[in-house]
C-alpha positions in Angstrom: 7.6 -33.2 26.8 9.5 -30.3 27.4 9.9 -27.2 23.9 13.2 -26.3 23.0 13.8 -22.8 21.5 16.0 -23.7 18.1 16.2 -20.2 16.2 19.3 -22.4 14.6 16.7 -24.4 12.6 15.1 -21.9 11.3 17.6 -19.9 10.4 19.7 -23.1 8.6 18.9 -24.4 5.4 16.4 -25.1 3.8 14.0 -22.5 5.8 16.4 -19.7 5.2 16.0 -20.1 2.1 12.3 -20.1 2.2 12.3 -17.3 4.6 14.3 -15.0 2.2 11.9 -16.4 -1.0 9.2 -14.7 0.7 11.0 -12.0 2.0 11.1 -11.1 -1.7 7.9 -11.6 -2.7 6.4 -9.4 0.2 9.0 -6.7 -0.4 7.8 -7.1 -4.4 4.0 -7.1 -3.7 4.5 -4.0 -1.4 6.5 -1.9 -3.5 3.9 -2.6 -6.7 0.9 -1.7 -4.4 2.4 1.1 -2.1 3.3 2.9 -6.4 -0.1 2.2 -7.5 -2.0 2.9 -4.6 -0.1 6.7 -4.6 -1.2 6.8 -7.8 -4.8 5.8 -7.4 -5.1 7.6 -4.3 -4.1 10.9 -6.3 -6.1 10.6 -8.9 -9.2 9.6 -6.5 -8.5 13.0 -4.4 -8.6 15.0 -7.3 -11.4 13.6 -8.1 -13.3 14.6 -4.9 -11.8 18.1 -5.1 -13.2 18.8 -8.5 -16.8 20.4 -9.7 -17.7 17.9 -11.7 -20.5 15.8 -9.8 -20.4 12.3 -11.2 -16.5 12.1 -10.2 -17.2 13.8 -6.8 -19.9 11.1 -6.3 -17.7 8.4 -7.7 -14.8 9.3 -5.3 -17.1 9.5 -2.5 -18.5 6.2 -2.9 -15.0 5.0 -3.6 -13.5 5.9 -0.4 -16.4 4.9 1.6 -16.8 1.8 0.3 -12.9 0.5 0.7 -12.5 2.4 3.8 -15.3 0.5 5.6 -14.9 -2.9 4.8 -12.4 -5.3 5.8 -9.7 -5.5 4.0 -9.3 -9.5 4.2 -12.9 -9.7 3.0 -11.6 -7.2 -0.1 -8.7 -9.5 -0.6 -11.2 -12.7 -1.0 -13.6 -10.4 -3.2 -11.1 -9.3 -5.7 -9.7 -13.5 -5.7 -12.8 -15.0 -6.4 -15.4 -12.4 -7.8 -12.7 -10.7 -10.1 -13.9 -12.3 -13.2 -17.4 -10.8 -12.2 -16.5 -7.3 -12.1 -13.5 -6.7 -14.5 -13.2 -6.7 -18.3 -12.9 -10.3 -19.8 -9.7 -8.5 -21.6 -8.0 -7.9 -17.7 -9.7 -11.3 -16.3 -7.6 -13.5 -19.2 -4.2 -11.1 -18.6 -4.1 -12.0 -15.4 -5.0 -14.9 -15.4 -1.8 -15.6 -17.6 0.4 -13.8 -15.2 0.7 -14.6 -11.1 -3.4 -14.6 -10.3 -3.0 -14.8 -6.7 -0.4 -11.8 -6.6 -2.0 -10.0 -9.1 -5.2 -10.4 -6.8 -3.4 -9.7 -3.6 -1.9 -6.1 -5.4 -5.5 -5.6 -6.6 -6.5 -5.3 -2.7 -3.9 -4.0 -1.1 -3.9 -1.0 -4.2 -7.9 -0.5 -3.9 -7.9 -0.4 -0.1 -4.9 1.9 0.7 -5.5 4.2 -2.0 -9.2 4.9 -0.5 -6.9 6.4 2.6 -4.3 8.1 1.2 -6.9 9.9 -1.1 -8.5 11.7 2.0 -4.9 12.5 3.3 -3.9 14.1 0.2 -7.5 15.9 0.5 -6.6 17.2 4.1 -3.4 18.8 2.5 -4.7 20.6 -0.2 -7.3 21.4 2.3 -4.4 23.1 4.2 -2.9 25.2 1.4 -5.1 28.4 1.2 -7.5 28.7 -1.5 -6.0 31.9 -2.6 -3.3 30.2 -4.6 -5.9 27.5 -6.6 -7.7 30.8 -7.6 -4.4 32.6 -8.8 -3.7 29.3 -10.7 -6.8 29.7 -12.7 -6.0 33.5 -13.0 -3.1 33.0 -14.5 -4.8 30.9 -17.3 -3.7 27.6 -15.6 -6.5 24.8 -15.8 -8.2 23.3 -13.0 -5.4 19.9 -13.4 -2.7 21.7 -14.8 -3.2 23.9 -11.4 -3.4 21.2 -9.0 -0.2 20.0 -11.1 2.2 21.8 -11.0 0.8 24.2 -7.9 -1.4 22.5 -5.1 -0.6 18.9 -5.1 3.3 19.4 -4.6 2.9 21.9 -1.2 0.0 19.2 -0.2 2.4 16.5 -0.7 4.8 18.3 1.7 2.6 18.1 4.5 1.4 14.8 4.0 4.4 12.7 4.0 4.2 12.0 7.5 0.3 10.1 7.4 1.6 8.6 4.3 4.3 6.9 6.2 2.1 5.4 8.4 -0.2 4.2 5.3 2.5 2.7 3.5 3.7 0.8 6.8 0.4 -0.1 7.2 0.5 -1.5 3.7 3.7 -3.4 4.2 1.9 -5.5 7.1 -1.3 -5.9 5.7 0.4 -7.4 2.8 0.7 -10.6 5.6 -2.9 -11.3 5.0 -2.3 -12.0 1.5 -1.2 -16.3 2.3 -5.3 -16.7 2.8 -4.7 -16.7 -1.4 -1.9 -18.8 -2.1 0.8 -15.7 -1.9 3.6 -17.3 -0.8 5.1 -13.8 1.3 6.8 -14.1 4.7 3.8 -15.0 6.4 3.6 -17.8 3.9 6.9 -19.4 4.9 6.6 -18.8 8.5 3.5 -21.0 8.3 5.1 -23.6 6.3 7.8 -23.4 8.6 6.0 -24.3 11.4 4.1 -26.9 9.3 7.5 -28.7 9.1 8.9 -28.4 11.7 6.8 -27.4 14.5 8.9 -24.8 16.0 6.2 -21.4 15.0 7.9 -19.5 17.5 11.1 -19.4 16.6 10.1 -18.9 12.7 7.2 -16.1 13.2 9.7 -14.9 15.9 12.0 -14.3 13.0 9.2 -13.0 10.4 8.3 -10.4 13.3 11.7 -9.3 13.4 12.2 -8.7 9.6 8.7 -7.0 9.4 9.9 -4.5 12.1 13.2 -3.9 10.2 11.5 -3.1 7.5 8.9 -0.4 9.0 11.7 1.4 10.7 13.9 1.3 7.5 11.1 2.9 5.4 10.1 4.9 8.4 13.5 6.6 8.6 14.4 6.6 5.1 11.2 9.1 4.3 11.6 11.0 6.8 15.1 11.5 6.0 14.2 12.5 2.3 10.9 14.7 4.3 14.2 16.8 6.2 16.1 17.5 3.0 12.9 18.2 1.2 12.3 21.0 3.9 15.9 22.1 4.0 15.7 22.7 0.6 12.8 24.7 0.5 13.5 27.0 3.9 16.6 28.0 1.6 
C-alpha cells in the first residue's frame, strides 16, 4: 500500500486548529520560563560572585546539579516528586492551577537558569575588576554595585549565548507532552494518532519551531545592534 503525502489534511480543519492550540501553549510556557529563568539565572550568578560562602556553595551546587542531569529526567522529578520537595502552601497552589504546565515551567526555569547563571558569570568575569572596586569606593554596596554598574555591561556581552539558551529553551519545551502538556509536540502526536500521516504534521511542527528560533534569533540581535549603536554614540 502505497503513502500519500497530504500536508492538505493537516493543515484543514480540525488539526489546524489543534496545531495552532498548541502553538499557543508552547509559545506561553516558553515565554513564562525563558522570564523566570533570566531571573533565576541572575540572581544564582550573583550568588556565586559574592563572599558569602553558604550562597557561593549553594550556587555551586545549583548549577552543577541542573547542569548535569538530563533535563527530561528533571521534567519527570519536578511532575511526580514535587509534593516531596516544595512547601505544602506551593504543592496545593498548583495543584489548583495547570499542574502539568506549572511542572513543565518548573523544569524548563530550574534547568536553563543553571546555564544562563555561568554566562552572566563569564561577563562580569570580562568587565575589569577595577570598576566593582570603584563601586564600593564610591559608597555603593556589593548589590547595589552589581546593579546599577556590572550586571548591565555583562548583559551587553552576553546577549549573544543567551540567544542560543533561550532557543534552546523554546525546543526543549517539546519534551514537555511526556506530562500531559498539550504544546506543539502534543498535537503533532495526536495528529498522527488520527490520522496517521506524522510526516506531514511533525513536518509542519518542524517548520513553525524553525520560524520561531529565527524570529527570536533576529529580533535580539536586532535590539543587541541598537543597544550598541546607542552606546558607541
Amino acid at each position: 500500500m502505497s503513502y500519500t503525502v497530504d500536508f492538505g489534511l493537516v493543515l484543514n480543519e480540525p488539526y489546524r486548529e489543534w496545531i495552532l492550540q498548541g502553538l499557543g501553549v508552547t509559545l506561553q510556557i516558553s515565554a513564562v520560563s525563558i522570564v523566570l529563568s533570566l531571573l533565576l539565572g541572575t540572581i544564582i550568578a550573583v550568588f556565586r560572585l559574592s563572599r558569602v560562602k553558604p550562597l557561593v556553595w549553594f550556587s555551586l551546587a545549583f548549577t552543577e546539579f541542573f547542569r548535569n542531569t538530563p533535563l527530561l529526567v528533571q521534567i519527570f522529578f519536578w511532575y511526580f516528586g514535587s509534593h516531596a520537595v516544595l512547601p505544602d502552601v506551593v504543592n496545593k497552589w498548583l495543584y489548583r492551577q495547570d499542574f502539568e504546565f506549572a511542572a513543565g515551567v518548573i523544569a524548563l526555569t530550574v534547568y536553563t537558569s543553571a546555564f544562563i547563571a555561568e554566562e552572566i558569570r563569564s561577563g562580569v568575569f570580562a568587565i575589569p575588576k577595577t570598576q566593582l572596586e570603584a563601586s564600593r569606593a564610591c559608597g555603593l554596596s556589593f548589590l547595589q554595585a552589581m546593579g546599577y554598574v556590572i550586571l548591565p555591561q555583562a548583559f551587553r556581552i552576553v546577549i549573544p549565548p543567551l540567544i542560543s539558551q533561550f532557543l534552546n529553551l523554546i525546543k526543549n519545551s517539546s519534551l514537555v507532552m511526556t506530562i500531559g502538556v498539550m504544546d506543539l509536540t502534543y498535537m503533532a502526536r495526536q495528529i498522527e494518532a488520527h490520522t496517521f500521516h506524522g510526516f506531514e504534521a511533525f513536518t509542519v511542527a518542524t517548520a513553525i519551531y524553525l520560524t520561531i528560533s529565527l524570529i527570536v534569533s533576529y529580533t535580539i540581535n536586532l535590539y543587541n545592534k541598537r543597544v550598541l549603536r546607542v552606546a558607541s554614540h
